[in-house]
N, CA, C and O atoms as a Maestro MAE file, in Angstrom:
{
 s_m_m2io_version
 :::
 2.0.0
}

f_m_ct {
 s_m_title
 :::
 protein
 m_atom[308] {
  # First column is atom index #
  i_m_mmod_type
  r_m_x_coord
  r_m_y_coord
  r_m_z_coord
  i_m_residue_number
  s_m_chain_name
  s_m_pdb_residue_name
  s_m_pdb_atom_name
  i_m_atomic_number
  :::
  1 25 0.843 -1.190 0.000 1 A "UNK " " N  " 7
  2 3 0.000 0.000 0.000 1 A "UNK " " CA " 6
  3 2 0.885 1.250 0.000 1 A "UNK " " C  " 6
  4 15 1.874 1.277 0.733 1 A "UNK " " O  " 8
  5 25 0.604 2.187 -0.714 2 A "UNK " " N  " 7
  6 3 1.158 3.549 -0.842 2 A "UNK " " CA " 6
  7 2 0.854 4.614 0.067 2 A "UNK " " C  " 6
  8 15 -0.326 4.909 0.258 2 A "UNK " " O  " 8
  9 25 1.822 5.256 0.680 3 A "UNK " " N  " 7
  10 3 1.286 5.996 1.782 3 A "UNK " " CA " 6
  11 2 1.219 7.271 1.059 3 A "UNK " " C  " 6
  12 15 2.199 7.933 0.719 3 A "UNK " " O  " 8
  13 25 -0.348 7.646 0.792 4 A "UNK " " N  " 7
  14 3 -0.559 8.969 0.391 4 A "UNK " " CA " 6
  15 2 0.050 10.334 1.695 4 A "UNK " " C  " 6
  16 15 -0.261 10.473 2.877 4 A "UNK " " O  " 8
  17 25 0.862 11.024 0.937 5 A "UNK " " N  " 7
  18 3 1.532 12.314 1.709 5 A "UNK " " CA " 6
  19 2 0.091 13.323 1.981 5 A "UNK " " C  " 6
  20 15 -0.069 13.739 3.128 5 A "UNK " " O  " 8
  21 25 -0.794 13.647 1.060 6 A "UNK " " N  " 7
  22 3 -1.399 14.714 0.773 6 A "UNK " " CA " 6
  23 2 -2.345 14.689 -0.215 6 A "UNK " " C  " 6
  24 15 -1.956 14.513 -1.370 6 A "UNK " " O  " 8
  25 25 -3.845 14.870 0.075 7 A "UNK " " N  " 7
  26 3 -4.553 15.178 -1.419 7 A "UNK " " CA " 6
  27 2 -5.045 16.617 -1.781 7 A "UNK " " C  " 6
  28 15 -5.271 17.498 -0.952 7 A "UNK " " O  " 8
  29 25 -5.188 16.738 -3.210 8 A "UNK " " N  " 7
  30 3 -5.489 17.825 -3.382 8 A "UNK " " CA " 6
  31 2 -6.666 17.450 -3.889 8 A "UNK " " C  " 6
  32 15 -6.635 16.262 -4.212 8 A "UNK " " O  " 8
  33 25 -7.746 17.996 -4.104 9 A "UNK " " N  " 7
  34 3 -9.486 17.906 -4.902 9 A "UNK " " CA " 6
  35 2 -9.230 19.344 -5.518 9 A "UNK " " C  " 6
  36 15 -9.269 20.442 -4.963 9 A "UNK " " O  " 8
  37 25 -8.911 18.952 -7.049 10 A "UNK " " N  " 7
  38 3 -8.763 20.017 -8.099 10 A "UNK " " CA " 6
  39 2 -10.393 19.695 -8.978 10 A "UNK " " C  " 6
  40 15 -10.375 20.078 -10.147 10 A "UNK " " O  " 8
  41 25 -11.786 19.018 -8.482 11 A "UNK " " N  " 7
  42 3 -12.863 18.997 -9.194 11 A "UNK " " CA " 6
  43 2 -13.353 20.293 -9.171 11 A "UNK " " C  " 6
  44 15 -13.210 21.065 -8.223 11 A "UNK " " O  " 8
  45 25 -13.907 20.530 -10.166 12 A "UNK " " N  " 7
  46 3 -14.595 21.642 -10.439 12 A "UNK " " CA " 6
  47 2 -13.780 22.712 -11.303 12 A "UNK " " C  " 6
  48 15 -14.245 23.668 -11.926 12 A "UNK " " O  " 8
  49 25 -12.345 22.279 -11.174 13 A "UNK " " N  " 7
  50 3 -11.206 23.128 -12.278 13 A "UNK " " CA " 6
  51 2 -11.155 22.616 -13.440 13 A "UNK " " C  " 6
  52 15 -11.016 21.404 -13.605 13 A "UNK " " O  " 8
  53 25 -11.268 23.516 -14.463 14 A "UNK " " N  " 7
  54 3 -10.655 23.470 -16.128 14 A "UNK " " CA " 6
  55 2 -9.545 23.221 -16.324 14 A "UNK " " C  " 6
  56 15 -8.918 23.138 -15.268 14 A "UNK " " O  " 8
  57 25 -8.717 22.983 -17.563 15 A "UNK " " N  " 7
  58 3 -7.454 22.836 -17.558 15 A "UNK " " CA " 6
  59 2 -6.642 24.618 -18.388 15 A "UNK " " C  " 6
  60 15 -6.911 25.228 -19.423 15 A "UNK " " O  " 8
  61 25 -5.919 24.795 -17.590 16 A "UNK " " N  " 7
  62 3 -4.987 23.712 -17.170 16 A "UNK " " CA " 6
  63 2 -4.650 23.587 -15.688 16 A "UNK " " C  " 6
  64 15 -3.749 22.992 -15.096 16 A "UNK " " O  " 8
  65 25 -5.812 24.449 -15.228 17 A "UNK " " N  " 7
  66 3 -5.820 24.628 -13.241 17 A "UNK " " CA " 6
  67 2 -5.268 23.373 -12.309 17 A "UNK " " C  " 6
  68 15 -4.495 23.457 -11.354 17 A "UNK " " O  " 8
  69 25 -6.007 21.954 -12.970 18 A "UNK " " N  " 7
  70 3 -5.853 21.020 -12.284 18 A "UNK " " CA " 6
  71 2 -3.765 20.733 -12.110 18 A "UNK " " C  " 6
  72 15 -3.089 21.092 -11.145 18 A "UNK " " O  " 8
  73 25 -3.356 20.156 -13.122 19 A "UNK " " N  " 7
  74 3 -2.060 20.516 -13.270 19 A "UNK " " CA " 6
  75 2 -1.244 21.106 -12.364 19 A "UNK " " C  " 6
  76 15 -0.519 20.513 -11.564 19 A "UNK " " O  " 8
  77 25 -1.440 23.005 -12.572 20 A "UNK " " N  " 7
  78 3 -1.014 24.181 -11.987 20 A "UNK " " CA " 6
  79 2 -0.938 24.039 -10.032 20 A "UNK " " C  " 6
  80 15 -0.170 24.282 -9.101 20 A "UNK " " O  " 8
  81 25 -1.952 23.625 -10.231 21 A "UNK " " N  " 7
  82 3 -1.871 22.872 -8.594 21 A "UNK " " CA " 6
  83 2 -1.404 22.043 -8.427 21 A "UNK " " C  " 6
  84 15 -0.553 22.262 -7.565 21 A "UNK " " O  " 8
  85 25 -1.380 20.331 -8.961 22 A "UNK " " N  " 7
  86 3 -0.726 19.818 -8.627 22 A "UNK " " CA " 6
  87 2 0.751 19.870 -8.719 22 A "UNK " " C  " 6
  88 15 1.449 19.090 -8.070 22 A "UNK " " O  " 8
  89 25 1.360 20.976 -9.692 23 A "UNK " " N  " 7
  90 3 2.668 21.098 -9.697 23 A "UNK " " CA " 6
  91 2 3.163 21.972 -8.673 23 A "UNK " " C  " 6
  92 15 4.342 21.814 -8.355 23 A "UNK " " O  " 8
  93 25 2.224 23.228 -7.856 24 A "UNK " " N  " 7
  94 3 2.458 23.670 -7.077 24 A "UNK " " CA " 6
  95 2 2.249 22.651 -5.919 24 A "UNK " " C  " 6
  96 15 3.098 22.943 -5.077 24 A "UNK " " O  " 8
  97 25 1.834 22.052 -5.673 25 A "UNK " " N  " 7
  98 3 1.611 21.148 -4.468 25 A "UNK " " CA " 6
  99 2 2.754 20.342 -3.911 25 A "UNK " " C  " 6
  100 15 3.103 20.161 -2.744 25 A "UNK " " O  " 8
  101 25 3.318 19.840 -5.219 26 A "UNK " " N  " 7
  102 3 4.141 19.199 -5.687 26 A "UNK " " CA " 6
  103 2 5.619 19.580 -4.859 26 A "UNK " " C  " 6
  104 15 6.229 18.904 -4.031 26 A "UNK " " O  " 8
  105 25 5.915 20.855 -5.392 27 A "UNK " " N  " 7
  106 3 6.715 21.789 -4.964 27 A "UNK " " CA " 6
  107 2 7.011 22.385 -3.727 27 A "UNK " " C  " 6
  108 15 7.829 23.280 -3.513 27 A "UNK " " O  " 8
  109 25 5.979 21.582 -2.616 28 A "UNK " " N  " 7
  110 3 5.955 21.799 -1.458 28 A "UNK " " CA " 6
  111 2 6.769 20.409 -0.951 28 A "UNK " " C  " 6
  112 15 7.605 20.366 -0.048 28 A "UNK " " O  " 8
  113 25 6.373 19.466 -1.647 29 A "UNK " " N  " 7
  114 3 6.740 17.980 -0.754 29 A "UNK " " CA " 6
  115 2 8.241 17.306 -0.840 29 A "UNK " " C  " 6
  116 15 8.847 17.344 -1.911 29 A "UNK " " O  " 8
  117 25 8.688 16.827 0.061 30 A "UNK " " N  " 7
  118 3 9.690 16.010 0.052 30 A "UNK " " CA " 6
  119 2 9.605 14.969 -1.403 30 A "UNK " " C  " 6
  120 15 8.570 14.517 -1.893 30 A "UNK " " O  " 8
  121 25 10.789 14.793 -1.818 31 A "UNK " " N  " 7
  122 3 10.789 14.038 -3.215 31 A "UNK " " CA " 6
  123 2 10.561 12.652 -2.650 31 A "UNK " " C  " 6
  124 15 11.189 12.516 -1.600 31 A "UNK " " O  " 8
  125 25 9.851 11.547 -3.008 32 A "UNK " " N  " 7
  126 3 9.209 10.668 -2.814 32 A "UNK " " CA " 6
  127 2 7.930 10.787 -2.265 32 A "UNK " " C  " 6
  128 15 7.428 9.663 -2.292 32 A "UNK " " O  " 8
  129 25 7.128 11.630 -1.762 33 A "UNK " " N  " 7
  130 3 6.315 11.674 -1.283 33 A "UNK " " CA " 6
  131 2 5.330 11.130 -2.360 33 A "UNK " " C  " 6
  132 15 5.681 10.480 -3.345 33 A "UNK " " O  " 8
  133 25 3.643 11.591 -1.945 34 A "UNK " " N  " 7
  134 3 2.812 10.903 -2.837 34 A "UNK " " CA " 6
  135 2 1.789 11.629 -2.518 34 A "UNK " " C  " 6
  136 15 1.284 11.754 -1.402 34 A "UNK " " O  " 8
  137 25 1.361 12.304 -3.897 35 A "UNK " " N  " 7
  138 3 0.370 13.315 -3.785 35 A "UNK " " CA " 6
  139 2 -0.916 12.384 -4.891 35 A "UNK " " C  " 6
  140 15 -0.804 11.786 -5.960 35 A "UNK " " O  " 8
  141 25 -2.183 12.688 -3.886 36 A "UNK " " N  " 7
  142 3 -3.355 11.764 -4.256 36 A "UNK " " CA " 6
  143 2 -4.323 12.958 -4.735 36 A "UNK " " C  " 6
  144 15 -5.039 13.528 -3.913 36 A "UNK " " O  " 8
  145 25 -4.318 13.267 -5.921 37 A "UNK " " N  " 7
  146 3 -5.252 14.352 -6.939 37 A "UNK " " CA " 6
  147 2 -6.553 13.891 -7.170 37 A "UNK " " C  " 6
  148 15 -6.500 12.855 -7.834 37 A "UNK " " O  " 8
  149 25 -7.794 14.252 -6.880 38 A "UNK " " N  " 7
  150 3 -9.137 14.381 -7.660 38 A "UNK " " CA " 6
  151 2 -9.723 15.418 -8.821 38 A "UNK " " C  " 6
  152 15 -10.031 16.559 -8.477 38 A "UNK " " O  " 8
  153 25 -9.827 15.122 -9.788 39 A "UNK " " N  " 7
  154 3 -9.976 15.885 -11.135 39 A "UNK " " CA " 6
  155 2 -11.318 15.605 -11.282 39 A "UNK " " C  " 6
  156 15 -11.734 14.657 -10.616 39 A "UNK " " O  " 8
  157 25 -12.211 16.276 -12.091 40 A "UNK " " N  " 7
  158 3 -13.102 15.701 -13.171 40 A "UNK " " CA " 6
  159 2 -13.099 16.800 -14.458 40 A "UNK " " C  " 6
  160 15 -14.075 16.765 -15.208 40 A "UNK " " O  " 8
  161 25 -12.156 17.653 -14.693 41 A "UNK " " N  " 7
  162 3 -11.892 17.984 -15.941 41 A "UNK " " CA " 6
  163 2 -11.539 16.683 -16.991 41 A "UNK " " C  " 6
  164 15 -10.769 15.792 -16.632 41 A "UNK " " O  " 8
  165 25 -12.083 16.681 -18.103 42 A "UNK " " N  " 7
  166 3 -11.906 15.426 -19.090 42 A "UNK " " CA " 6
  167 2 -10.252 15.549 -19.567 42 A "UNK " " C  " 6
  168 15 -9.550 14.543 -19.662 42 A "UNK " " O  " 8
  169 25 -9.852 16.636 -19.788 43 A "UNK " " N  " 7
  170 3 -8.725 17.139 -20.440 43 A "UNK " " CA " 6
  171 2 -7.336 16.562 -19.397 43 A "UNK " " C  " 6
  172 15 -6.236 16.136 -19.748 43 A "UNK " " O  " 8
  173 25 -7.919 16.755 -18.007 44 A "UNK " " N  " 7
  174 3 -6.860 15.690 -17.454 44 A "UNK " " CA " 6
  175 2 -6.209 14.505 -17.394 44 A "UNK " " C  " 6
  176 15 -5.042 14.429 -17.009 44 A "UNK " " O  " 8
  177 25 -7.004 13.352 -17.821 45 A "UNK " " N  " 7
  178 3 -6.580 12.184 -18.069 45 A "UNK " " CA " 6
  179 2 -5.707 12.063 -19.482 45 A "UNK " " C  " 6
  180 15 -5.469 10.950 -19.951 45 A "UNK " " O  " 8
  181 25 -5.294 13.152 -20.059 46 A "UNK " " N  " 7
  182 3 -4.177 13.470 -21.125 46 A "UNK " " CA " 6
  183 2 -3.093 14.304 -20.241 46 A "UNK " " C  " 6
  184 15 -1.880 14.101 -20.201 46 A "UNK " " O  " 8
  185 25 -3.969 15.464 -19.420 47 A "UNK " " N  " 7
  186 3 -2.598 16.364 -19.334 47 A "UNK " " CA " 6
  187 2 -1.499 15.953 -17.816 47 A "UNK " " C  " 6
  188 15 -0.446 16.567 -17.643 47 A "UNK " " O  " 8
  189 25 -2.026 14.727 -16.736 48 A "UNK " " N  " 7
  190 3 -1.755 14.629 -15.833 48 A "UNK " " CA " 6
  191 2 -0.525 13.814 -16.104 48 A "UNK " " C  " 6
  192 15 0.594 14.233 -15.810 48 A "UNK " " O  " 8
  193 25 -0.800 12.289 -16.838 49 A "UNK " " N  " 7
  194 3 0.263 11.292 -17.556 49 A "UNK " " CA " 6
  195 2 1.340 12.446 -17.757 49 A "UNK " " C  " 6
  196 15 2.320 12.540 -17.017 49 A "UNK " " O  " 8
  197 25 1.019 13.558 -19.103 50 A "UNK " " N  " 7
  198 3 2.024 14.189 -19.480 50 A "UNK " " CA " 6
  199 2 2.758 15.005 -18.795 50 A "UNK " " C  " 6
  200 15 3.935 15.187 -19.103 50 A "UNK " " O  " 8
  201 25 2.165 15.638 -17.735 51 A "UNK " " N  " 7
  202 3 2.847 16.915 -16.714 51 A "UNK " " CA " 6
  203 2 4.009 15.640 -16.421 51 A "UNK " " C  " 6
  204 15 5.168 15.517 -16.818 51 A "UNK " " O  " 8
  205 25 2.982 14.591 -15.377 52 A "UNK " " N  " 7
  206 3 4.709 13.516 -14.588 52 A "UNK " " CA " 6
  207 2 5.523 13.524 -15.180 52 A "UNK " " C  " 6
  208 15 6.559 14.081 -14.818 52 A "UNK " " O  " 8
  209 25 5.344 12.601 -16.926 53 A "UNK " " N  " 7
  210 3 6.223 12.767 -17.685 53 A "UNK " " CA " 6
  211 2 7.298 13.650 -17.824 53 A "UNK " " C  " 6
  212 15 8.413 13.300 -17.437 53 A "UNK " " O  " 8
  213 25 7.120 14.690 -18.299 54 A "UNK " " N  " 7
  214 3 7.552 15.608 -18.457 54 A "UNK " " CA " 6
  215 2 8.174 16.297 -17.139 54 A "UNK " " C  " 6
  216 15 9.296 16.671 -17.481 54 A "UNK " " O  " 8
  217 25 8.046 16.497 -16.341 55 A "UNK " " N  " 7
  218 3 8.336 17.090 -14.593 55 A "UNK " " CA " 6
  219 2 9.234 15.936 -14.071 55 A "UNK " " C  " 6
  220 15 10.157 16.421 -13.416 55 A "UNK " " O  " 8
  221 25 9.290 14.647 -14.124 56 A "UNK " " N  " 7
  222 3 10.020 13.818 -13.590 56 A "UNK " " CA " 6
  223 2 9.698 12.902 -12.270 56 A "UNK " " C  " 6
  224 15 10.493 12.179 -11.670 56 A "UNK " " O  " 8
  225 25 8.355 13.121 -11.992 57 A "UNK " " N  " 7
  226 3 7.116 12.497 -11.707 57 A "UNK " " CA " 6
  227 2 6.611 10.795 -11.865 57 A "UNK " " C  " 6
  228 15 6.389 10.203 -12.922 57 A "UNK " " O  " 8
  229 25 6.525 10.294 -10.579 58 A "UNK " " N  " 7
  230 3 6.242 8.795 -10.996 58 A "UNK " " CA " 6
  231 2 4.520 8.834 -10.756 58 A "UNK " " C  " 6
  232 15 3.990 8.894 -9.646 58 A "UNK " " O  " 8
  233 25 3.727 8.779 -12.192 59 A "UNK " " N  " 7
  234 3 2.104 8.121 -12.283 59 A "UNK " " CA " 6
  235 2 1.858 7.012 -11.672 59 A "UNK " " C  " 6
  236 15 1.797 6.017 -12.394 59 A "UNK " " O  " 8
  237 25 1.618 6.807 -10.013 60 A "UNK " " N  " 7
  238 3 1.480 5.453 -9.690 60 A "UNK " " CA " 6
  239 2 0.223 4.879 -9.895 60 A "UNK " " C  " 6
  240 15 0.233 3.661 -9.723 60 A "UNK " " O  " 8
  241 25 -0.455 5.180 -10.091 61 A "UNK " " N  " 7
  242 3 -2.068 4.771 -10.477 61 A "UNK " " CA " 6
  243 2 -3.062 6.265 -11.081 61 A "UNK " " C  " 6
  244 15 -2.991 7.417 -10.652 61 A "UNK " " O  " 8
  245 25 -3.616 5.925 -11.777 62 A "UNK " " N  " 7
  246 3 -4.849 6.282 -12.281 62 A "UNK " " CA " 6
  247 2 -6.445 5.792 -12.225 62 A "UNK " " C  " 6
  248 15 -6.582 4.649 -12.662 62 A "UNK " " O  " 8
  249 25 -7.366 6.267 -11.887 63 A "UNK " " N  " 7
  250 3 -8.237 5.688 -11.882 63 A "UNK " " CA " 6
  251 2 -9.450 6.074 -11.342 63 A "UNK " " C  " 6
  252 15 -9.285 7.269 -11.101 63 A "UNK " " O  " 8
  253 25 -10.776 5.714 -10.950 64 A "UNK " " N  " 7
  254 3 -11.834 6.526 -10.717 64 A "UNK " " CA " 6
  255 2 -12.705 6.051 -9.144 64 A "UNK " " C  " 6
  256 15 -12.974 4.905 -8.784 64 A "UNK " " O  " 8
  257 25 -12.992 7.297 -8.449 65 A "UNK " " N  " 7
  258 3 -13.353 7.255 -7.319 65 A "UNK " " CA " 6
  259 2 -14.228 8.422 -6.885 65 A "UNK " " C  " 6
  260 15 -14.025 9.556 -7.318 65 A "UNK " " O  " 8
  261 25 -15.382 8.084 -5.868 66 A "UNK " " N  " 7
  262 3 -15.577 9.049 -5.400 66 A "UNK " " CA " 6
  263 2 -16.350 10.282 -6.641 66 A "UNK " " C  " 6
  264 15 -16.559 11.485 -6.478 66 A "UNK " " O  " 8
  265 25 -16.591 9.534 -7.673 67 A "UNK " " N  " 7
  266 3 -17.147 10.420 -8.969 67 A "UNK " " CA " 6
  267 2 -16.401 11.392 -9.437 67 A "UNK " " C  " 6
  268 15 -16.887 12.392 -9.967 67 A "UNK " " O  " 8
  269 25 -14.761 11.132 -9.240 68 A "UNK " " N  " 7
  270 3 -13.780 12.015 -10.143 68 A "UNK " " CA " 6
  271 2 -13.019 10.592 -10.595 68 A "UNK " " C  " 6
  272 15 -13.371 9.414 -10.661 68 A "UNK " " O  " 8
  273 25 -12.020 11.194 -10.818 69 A "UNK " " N  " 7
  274 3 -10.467 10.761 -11.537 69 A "UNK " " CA " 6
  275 2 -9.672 10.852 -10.381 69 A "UNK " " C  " 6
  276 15 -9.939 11.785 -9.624 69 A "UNK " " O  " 8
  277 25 -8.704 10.050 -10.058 70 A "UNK " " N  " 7
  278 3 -8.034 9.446 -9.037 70 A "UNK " " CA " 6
  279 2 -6.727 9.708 -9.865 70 A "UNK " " C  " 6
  280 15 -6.536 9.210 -10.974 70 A "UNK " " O  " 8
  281 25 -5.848 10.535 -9.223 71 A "UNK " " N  " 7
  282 3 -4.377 9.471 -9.631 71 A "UNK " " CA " 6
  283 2 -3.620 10.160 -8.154 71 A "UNK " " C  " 6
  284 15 -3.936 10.927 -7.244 71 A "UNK " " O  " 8
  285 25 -2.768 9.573 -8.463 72 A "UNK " " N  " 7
  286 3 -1.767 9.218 -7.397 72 A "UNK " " CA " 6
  287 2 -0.264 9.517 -8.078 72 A "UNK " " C  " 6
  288 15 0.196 8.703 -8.879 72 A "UNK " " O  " 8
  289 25 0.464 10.708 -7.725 73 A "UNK " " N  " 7
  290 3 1.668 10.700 -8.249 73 A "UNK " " CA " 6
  291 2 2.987 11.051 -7.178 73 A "UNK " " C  " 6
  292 15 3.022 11.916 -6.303 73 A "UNK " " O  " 8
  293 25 3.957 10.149 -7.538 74 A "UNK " " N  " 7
  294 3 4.953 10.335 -6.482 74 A "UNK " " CA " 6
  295 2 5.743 11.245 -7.100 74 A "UNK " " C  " 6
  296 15 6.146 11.060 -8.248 74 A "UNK " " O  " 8
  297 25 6.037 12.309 -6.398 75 A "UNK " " N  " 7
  298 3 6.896 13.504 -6.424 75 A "UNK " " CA " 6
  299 2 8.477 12.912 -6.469 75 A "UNK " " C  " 6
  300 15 8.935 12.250 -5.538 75 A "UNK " " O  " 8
  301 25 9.303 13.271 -7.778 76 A "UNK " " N  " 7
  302 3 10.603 12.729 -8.343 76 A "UNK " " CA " 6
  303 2 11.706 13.067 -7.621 76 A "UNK " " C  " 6
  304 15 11.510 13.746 -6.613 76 A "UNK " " O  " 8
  305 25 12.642 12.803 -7.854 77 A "UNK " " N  " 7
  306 3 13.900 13.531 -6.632 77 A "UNK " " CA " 6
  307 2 15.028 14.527 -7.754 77 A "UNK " " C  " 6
  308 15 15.979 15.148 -7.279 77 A "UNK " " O  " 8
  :::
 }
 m_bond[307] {
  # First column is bond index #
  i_m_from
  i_m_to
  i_m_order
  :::
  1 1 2 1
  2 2 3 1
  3 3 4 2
  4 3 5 1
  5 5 6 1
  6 6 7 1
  7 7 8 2
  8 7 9 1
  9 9 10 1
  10 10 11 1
  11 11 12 2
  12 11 13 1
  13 13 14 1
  14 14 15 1
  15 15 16 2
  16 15 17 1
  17 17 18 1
  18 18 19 1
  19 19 20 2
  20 19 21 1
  21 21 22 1
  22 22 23 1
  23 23 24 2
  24 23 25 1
  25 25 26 1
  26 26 27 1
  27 27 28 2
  28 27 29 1
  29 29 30 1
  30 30 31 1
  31 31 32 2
  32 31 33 1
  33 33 34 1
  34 34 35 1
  35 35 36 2
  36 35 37 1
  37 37 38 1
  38 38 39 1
  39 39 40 2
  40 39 41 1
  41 41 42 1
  42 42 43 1
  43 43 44 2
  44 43 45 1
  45 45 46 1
  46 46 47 1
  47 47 48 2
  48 47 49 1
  49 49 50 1
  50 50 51 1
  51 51 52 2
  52 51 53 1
  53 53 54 1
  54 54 55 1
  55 55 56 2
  56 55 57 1
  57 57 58 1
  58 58 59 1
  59 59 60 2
  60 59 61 1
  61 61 62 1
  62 62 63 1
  63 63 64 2
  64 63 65 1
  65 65 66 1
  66 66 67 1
  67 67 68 2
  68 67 69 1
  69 69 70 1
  70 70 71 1
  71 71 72 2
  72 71 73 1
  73 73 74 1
  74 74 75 1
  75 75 76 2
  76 75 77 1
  77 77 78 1
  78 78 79 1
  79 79 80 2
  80 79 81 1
  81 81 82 1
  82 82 83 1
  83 83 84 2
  84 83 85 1
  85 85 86 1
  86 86 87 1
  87 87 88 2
  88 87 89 1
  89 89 90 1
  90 90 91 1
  91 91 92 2
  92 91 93 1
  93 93 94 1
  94 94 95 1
  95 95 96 2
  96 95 97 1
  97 97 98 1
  98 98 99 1
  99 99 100 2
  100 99 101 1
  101 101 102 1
  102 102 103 1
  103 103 104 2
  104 103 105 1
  105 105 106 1
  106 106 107 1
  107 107 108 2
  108 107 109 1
  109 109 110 1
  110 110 111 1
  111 111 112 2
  112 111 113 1
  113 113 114 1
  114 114 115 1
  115 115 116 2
  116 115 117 1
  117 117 118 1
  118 118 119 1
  119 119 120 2
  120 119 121 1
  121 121 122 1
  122 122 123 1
  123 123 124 2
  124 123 125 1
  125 125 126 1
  126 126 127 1
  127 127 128 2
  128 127 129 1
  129 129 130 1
  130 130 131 1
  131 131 132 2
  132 131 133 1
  133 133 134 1
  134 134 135 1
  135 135 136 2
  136 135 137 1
  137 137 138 1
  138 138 139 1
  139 139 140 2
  140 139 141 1
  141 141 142 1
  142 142 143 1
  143 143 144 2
  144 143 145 1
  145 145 146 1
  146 146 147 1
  147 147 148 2
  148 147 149 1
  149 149 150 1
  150 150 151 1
  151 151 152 2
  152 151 153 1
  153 153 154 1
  154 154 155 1
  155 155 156 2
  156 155 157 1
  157 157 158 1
  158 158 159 1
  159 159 160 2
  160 159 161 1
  161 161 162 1
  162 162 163 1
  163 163 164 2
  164 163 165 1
  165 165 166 1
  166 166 167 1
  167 167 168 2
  168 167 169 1
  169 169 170 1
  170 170 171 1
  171 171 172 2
  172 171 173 1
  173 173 174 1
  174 174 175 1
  175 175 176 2
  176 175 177 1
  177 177 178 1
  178 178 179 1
  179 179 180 2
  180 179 181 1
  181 181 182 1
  182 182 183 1
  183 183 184 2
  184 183 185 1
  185 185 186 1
  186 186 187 1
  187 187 188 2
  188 187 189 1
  189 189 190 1
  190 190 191 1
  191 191 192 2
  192 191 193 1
  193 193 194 1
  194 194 195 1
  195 195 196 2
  196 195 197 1
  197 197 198 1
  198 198 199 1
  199 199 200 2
  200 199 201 1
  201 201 202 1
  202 202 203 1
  203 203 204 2
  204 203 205 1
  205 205 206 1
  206 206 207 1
  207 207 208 2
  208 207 209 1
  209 209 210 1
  210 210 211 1
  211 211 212 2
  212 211 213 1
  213 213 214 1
  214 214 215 1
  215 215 216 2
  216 215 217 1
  217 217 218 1
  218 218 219 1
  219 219 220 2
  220 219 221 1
  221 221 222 1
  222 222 223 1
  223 223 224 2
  224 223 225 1
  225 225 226 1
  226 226 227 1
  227 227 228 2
  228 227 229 1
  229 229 230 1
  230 230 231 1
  231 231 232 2
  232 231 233 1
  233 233 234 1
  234 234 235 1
  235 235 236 2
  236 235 237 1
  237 237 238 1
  238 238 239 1
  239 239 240 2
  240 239 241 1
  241 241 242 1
  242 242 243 1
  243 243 244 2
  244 243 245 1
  245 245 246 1
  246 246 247 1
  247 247 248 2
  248 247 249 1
  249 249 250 1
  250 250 251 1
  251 251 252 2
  252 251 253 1
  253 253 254 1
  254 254 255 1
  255 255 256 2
  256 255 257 1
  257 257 258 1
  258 258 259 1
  259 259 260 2
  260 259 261 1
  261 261 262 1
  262 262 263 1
  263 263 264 2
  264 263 265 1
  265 265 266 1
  266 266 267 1
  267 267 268 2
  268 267 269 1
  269 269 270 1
  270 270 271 1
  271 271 272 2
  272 271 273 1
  273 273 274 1
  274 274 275 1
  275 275 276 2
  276 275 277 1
  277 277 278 1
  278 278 279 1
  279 279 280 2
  280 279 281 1
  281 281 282 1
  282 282 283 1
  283 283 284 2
  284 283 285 1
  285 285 286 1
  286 286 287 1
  287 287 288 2
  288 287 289 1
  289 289 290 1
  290 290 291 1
  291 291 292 2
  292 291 293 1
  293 293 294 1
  294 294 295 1
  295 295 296 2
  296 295 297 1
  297 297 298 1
  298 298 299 1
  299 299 300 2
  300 299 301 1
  301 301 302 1
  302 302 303 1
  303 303 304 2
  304 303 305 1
  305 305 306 1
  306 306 307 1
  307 307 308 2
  :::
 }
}
Protein backbone atom coordinates (compact mmCIF):
# COMPACT_ATOMS: atom_id res chain seq x y z
CA UNK A 1 0.00 0.00 0.00
CA UNK A 2 1.16 3.55 -0.84
CA UNK A 3 1.29 6.00 1.78
CA UNK A 4 -0.56 8.97 0.39
CA UNK A 5 1.53 12.31 1.71
CA UNK A 6 -1.40 14.71 0.77
CA UNK A 7 -4.55 15.18 -1.42
CA UNK A 8 -5.49 17.83 -3.38
CA UNK A 9 -9.49 17.91 -4.90
CA UNK A 10 -8.76 20.02 -8.10
CA UNK A 11 -12.86 19.00 -9.19
CA UNK A 12 -14.59 21.64 -10.44
CA UNK A 13 -11.21 23.13 -12.28
CA UNK A 14 -10.66 23.47 -16.13
CA UNK A 15 -7.45 22.84 -17.56
CA UNK A 16 -4.99 23.71 -17.17
CA UNK A 17 -5.82 24.63 -13.24
CA UNK A 18 -5.85 21.02 -12.28
CA UNK A 19 -2.06 20.52 -13.27
CA UNK A 20 -1.01 24.18 -11.99
CA UNK A 21 -1.87 22.87 -8.59
CA UNK A 22 -0.73 19.82 -8.63
CA UNK A 23 2.67 21.10 -9.70
CA UNK A 24 2.46 23.67 -7.08
CA UNK A 25 1.61 21.15 -4.47
CA UNK A 26 4.14 19.20 -5.69
CA UNK A 27 6.71 21.79 -4.96
CA UNK A 28 5.96 21.80 -1.46
CA UNK A 29 6.74 17.98 -0.75
CA UNK A 30 9.69 16.01 0.05
CA UNK A 31 10.79 14.04 -3.22
CA UNK A 32 9.21 10.67 -2.81
CA UNK A 33 6.31 11.67 -1.28
CA UNK A 34 2.81 10.90 -2.84
CA UNK A 35 0.37 13.32 -3.79
CA UNK A 36 -3.35 11.76 -4.26
CA UNK A 37 -5.25 14.35 -6.94
CA UNK A 38 -9.14 14.38 -7.66
CA UNK A 39 -9.98 15.89 -11.14
CA UNK A 40 -13.10 15.70 -13.17
CA UNK A 41 -11.89 17.98 -15.94
CA UNK A 42 -11.91 15.43 -19.09
CA UNK A 43 -8.72 17.14 -20.44
CA UNK A 44 -6.86 15.69 -17.45
CA UNK A 45 -6.58 12.18 -18.07
CA UNK A 46 -4.18 13.47 -21.12
CA UNK A 47 -2.60 16.36 -19.33
CA UNK A 48 -1.76 14.63 -15.83
CA UNK A 49 0.26 11.29 -17.56
CA UNK A 50 2.02 14.19 -19.48
CA UNK A 51 2.85 16.92 -16.71
CA UNK A 52 4.71 13.52 -14.59
CA UNK A 53 6.22 12.77 -17.69
CA UNK A 54 7.55 15.61 -18.46
CA UNK A 55 8.34 17.09 -14.59
CA UNK A 56 10.02 13.82 -13.59
CA UNK A 57 7.12 12.50 -11.71
CA UNK A 58 6.24 8.79 -11.00
CA UNK A 59 2.10 8.12 -12.28
CA UNK A 60 1.48 5.45 -9.69
CA UNK A 61 -2.07 4.77 -10.48
CA UNK A 62 -4.85 6.28 -12.28
CA UNK A 63 -8.24 5.69 -11.88
CA UNK A 64 -11.83 6.53 -10.72
CA UNK A 65 -13.35 7.25 -7.32
CA UNK A 66 -15.58 9.05 -5.40
CA UNK A 67 -17.15 10.42 -8.97
CA UNK A 68 -13.78 12.02 -10.14
CA UNK A 69 -10.47 10.76 -11.54
CA UNK A 70 -8.03 9.45 -9.04
CA UNK A 71 -4.38 9.47 -9.63
CA UNK A 72 -1.77 9.22 -7.40
CA UNK A 73 1.67 10.70 -8.25
CA UNK A 74 4.95 10.33 -6.48
CA UNK A 75 6.90 13.50 -6.42
CA UNK A 76 10.60 12.73 -8.34
CA UNK A 77 13.90 13.53 -6.63
Amino acid sequence: MTEISETLDATGLLCPLPVLKARKRLKALPAGAVLRMLADDPAAIIDVPHFCAEAGHALLDQGEAEGAQVYLIRKGG
